[in-house]
C-alpha positions, 0 to 999 in steps of 0.5 A, spaced: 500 500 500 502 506 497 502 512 503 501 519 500 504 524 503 498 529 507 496 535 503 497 541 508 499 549 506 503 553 510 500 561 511 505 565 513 504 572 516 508 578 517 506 581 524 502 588 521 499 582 517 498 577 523 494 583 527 489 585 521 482 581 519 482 583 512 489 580 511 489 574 514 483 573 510 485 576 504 492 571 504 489 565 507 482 565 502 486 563 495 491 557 499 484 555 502 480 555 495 485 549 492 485 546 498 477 544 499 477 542 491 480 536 493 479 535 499 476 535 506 480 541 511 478 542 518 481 549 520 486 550 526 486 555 530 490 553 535 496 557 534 492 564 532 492 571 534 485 573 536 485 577 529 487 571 525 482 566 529 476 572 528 478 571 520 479 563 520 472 564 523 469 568 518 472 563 512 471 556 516 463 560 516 463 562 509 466 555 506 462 552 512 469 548 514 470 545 520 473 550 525 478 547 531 482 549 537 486 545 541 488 548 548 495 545 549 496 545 557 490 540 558 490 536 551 483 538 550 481 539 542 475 543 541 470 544 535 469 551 534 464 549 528 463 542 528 460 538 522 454 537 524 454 543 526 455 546 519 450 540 517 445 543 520 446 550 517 446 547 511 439 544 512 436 550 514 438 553 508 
């Protein structure tokens, strides 16, 4: 059984883009775009600065993706937006 390598992209930001909303969004959108063509994304905002997590949000809303954060200390993953969260949302037209 041949293994392929796990798609992800790396979005990186400098700090005056990192703080704004709008930027974040505008770098992550295309990145994220090519990525939910062929595959399933789950979004992490583990490691995000509360402008960054604020614009994944919207996008992970927008694209209905998704959203997790896990809080390191204790290990403790939590959906954000979950499937059937976004399934429900879906239904409800």
């Amino acid at each position: 059984m041949k293994r392929t390598k796990a798609p992800y992209r790396w979005v990186t930001l400098y700090e005056d883009e990192i703080s704004d909303i709008n930027s974040v969004k505008n770098r992550v959108r295309p990145q994220l775009e090519n990525l939910i063509k062929d595959y399933v994304v789950v979004l992490d905002c583990t490691s995000a600065t509360k402008p960054a997590t604020i614009a994944l949000y919207e996008l992970a809303n927008q694209y209905l993706i998704p959203l997790i954060y896990i809080y390191e200390p204790i290990q403790r993953l939590t959906w954000l937006l979950s499937k059937d969260e976004l399934i429900q949302k879906i239904e409800e037209g």
